[in-house]
VEXKE-632042 format. One record per residue (C-alpha): residue in three letters; x, y, z; residue number from 1. Coordinates in steps of 0.2 Angstrom, whole numbers. Layout:
<atoms>
<res->ALA	east->X	north->Y	up->Z	n->NUM>
...
</atoms>
This chain:
<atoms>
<res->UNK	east->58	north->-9	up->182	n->1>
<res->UNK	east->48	north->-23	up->188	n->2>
<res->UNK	east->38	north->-18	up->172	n->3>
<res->UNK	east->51	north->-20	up->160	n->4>
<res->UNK	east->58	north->-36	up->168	n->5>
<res->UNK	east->40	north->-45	up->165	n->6>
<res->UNK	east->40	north->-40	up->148	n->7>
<res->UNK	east->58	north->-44	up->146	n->8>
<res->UNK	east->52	north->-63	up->153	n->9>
<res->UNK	east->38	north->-62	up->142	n->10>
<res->UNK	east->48	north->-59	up->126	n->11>
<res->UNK	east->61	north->-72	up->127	n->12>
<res->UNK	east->49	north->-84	up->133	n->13>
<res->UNK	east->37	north->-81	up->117	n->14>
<res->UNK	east->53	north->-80	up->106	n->15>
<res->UNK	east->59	north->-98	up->114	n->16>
<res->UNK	east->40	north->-105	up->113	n->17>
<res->UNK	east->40	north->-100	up->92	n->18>
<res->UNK	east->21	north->-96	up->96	n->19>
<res->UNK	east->19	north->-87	up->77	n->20>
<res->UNK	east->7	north->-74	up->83	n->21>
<res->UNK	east->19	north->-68	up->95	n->22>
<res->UNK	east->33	north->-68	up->82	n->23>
<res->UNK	east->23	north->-60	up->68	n->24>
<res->UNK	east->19	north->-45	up->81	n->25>
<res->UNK	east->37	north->-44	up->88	n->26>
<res->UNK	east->46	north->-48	up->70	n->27>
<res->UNK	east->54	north->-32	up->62	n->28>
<res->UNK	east->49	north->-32	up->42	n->29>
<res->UNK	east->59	north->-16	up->40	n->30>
<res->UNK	east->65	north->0	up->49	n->31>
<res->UNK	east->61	north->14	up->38	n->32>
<res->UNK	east->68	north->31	up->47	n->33>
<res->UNK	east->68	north->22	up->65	n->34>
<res->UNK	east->51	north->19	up->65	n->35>
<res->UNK	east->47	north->1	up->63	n->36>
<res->UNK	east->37	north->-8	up->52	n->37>
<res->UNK	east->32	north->-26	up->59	n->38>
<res->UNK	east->30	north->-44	up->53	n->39>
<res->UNK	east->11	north->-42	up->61	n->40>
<res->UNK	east->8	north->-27	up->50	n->41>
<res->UNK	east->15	north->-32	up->34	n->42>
<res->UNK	east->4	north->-50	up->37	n->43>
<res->UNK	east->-11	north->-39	up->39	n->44>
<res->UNK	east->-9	north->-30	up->22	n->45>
<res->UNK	east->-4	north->-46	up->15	n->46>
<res->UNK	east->-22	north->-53	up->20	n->47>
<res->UNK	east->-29	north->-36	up->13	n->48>
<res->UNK	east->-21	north->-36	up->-4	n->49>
<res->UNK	east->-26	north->-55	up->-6	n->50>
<res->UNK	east->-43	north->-50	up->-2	n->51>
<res->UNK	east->-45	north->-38	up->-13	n->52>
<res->UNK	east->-38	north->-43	up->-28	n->53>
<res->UNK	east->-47	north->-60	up->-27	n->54>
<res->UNK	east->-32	north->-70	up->-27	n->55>
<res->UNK	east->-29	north->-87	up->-21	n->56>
<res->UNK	east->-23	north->-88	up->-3	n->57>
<res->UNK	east->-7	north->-100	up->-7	n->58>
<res->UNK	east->11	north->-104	up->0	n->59>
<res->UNK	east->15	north->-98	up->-18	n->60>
<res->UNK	east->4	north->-82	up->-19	n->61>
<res->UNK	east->10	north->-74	up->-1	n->62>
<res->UNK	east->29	north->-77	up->-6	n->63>
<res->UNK	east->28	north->-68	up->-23	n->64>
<res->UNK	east->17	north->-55	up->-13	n->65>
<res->UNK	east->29	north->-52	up->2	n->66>
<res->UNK	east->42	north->-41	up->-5	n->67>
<res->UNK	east->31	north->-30	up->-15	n->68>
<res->UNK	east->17	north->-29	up->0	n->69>
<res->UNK	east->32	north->-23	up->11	n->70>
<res->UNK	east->40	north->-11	up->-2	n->71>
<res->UNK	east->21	north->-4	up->-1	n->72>
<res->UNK	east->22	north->-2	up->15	n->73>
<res->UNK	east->39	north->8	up->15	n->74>
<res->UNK	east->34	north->20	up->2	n->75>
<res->UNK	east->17	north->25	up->15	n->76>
<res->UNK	east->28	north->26	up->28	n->77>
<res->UNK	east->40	north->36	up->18	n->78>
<res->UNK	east->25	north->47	up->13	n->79>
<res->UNK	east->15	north->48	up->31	n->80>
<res->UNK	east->34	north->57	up->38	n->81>
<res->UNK	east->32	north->68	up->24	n->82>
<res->UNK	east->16	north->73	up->28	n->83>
<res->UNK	east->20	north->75	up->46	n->84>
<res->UNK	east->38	north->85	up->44	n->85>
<res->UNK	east->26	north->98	up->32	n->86>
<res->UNK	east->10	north->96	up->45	n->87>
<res->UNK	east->-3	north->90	up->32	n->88>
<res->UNK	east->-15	north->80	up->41	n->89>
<res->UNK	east->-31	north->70	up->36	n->90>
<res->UNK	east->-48	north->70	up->44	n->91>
<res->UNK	east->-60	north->56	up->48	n->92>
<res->UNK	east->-73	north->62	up->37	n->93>
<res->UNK	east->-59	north->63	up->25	n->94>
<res->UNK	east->-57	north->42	up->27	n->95>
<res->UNK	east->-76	north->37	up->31	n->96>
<res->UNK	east->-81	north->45	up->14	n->97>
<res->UNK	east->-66	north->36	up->5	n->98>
<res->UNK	east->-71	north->18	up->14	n->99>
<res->UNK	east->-88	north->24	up->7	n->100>
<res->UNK	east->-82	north->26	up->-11	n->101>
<res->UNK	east->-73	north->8	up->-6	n->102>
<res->UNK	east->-91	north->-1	up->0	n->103>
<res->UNK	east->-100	north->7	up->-14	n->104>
<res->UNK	east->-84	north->2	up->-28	n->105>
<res->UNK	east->-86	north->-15	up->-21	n->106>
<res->UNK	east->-105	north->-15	up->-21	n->107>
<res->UNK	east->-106	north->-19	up->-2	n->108>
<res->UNK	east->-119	north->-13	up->8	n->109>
<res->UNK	east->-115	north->0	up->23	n->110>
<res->UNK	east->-104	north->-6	up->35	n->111>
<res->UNK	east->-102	north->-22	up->24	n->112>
<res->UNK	east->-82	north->-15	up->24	n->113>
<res->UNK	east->-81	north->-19	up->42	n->114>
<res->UNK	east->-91	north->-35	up->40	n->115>
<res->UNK	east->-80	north->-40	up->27	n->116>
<res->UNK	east->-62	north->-37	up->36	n->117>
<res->UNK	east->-67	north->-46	up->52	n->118>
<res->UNK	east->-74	north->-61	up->42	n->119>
<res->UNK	east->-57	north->-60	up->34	n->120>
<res->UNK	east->-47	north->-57	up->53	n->121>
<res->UNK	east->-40	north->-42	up->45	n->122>
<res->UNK	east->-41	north->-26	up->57	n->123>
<res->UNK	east->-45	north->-11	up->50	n->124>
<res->UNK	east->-31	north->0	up->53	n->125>
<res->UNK	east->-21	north->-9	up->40	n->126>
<res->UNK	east->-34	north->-1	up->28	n->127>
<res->UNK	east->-36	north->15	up->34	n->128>
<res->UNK	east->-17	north->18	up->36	n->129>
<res->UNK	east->-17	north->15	up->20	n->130>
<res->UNK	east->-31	north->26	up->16	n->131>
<res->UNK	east->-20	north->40	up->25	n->132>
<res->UNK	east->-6	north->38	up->17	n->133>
<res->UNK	east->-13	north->41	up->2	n->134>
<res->UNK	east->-23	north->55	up->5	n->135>
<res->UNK	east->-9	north->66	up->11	n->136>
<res->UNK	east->3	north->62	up->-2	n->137>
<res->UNK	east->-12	north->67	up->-16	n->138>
<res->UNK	east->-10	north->83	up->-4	n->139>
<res->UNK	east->7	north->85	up->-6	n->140>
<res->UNK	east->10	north->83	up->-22	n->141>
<res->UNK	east->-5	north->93	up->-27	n->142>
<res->UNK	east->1	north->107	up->-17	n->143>
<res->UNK	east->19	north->106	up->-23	n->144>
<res->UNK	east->15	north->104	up->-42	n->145>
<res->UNK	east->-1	north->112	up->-44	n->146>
<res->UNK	east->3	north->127	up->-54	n->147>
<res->UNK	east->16	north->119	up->-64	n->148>
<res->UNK	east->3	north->106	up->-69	n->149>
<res->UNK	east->-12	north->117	up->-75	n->150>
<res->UNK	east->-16	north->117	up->-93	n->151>
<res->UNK	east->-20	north->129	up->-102	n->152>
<res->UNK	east->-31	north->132	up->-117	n->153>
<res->UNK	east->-16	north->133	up->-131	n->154>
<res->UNK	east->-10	north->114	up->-123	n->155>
<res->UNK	east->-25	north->110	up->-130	n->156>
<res->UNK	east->-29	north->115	up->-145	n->157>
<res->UNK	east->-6	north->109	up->-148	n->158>
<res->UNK	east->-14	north->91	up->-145	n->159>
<res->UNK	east->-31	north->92	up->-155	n->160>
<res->UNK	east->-21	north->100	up->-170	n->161>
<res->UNK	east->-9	north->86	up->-168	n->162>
<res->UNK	east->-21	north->74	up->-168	n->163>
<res->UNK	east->-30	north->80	up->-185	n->164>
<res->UNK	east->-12	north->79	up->-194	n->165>
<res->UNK	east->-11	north->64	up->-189	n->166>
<res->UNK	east->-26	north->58	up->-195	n->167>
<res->UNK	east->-28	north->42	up->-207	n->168>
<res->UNK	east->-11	north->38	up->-201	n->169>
<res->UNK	east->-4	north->21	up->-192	n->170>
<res->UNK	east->-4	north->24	up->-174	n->171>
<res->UNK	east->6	north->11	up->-161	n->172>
<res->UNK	east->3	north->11	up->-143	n->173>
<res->UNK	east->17	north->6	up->-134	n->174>
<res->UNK	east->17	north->0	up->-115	n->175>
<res->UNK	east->29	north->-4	up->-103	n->176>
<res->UNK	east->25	north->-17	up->-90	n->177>
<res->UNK	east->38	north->-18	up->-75	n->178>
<res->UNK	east->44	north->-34	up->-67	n->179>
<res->UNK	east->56	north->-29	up->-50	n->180>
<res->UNK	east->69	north->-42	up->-46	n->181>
<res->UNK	east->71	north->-38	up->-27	n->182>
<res->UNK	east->84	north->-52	up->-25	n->183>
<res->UNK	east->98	north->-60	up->-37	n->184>
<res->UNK	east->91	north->-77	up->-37	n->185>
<res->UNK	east->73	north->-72	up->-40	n->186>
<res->UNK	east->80	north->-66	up->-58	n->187>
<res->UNK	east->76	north->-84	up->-64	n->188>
<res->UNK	east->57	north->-85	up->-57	n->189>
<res->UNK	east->55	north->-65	up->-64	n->190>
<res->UNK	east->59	north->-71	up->-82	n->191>
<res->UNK	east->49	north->-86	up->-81	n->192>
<res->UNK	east->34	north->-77	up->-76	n->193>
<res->UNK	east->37	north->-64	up->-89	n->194>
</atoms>
């Protein structure tokens, strides 16, 4: 009891202090199934997203990032219950050899990964957990659509015949490229960077 008293103290008095840290650690991003994802965490992939996609670390670049970064972080969470409600689980030597393929994809030396993130202040978990959430989802799926999705000889030779009757003739690719408006009033912002 005295416990919980203490902590209570604590959290009021960070809360009435407005120490960020605290804030970003005990701030709620979103609930997704009652387990909580926090302002720390979604901070954390923040920095990691920024990192690697080489961005500029602006007022302007973590706002237009926020709501996609945390709609990431749903979706793994979405998919990491999955896992667990049908018991598929991932190994270390299943990660390590993807933070390899990672090091290796980003020309940096062993352990430059690690280097990397704590020059960065970014711990490691917000990569791994990623990491994990995709691995068992690739799990999943594969083992739920597997069968359906094998292709068979006669799949082929449909496309390459295809292909030859088509031959000599104009071709168009067409692409679709996605711009989410979480929120009414971003609408404007959305079609301007459109």
């Amino acid at each position: 009891m005295k416990r919980l008293l203490g902590f209570s103290f604590l959290l009021s008095l960070t809360l009435m202090t407005g120490d960020a840290r605290a804030q970003d650690v005990l701030g709620i991003a979103a609930v997704v199934n009652d387990k909580v994802i926090s302002a720390y965490d979604l901070g954390m992939r923040l920095k990691l997203v920024v990192v690697f996609s080489d961005l500029p670390i602006t007022a302007e670049t973590r706002q237009r990032l926020v709501p996609q970064v945390l709609r990431m972080l749903i979706d793994e969470e979405l998919k990491r219950q999955e896992a667990k409600r049908r018991d598929v689980s991932v190994s270390e030597e299943e990660i390590n050899r993807t933070l390899s393929g990672l090091e290796k994809l980003n020309k940096l030396s062993r352990g430059g990964l690690d280097s990397l993130l704590a020059k960065r202040n970014i711990k490691k978990s917000a990569l791994t957990n990623q990491i994990k959430a995709d691995i068992v989802w690739r799990i999943l799926v594969r083992g739920r659509f597997f069968d359906v999705a094998k292709v068979r000889d006669e799949d082929i030779n449909a496309v390459l015949a295809e292909i030859k009757r088509n031959e000599g003739k104009p071709e168009y690719r067409v692409s679709e490229i996605f711009l989410p408006v979480d929120r009414a009033e971003d609408e404007t912002e959305v079609l301007t960077q459109a």
